[in-house]
N, C-alpha and C positions, 0 to 999 in steps of 0.2 A: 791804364785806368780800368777797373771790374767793369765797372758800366758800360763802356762800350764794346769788349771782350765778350761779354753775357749776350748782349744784343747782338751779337753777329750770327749767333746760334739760333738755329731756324729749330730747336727742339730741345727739352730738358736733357741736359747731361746724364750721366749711367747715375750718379746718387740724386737719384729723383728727386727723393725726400726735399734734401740739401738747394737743388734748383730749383725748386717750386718754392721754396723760400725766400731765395735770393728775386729771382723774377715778382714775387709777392713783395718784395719792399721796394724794388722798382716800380710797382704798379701804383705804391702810394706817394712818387714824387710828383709835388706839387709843382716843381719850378716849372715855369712855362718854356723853358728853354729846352726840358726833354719830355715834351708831350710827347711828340712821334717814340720816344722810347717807350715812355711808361703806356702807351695803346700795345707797342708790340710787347709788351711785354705782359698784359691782359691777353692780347691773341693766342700767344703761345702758353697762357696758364690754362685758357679756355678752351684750347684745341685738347688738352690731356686730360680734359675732364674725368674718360674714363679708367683713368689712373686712379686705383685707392690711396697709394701715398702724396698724388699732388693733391685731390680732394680733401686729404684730412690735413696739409700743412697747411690753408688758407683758404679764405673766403675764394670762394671758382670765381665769383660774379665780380670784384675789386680789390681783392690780389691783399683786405686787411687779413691778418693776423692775431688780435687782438678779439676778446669780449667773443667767441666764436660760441654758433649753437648747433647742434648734430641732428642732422637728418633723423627724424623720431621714425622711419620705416625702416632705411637701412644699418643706420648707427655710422655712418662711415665720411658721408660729404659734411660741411662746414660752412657755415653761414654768417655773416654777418648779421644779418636782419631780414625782414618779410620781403622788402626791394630785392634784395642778390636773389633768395630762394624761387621768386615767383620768374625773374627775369632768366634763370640759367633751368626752371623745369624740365622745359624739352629737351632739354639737353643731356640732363641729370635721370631724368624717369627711367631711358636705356638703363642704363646701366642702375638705377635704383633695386627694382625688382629682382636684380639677378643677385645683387649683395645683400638682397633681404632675403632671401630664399637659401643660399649659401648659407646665411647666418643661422637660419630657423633650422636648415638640414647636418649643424655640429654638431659633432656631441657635447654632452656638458663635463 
């Protein structure tokens, strides 16, 4: 079974992308039977915060996928709503500033 394969992994696979994904729709199983999953698998979407491609496949703070709004400084992390944005800050600020500053310092 994926789901438990996925869980055993203490860290997103090499297509980041892809596992940030997968761990994000883990994060929205409701059944009560794999809470201790879908927590570690918030843990480990939250531990790679500072990852641009796990930030931009899903909400960092509850692992939705859906209706997503983009960090208005860096253009890069993804939110669900004001709850995930305010609750993953500190977390996100690190690494904010540096992807806003990257950004401002492209060329066009």
């Amino acid at each position: 079974m994926m789901l438990g394969k996925m869980l055993v992994l203490s860290q997103i696979p090499a297509d980041v992308r892809e596992g940030a994904k997968i761990l994000a729709r883990l994060a929205q199983v409701v059944d009560l039977r794999f809470t201790t999953y879908r927590l570690e698998a918030l843990q480990v979407l939250q531990s790679h915060a500072d990852k641009r491609e796990v930030v931009g496949a899903c909400c960092i703070g509850c692992g939705a996928t859906h209706r997503l709004k983009r960090c208005a400084k860096c253009d890069n992390a993804r939110f669900c709503g004001m709850a995930c944005m305010q609750q993953m800050w500190p977390t996100h600020k690190r690494c904010c500033k540096k992807w806003a500053a990257q950004r401002d310092d492209a060329p066009e």
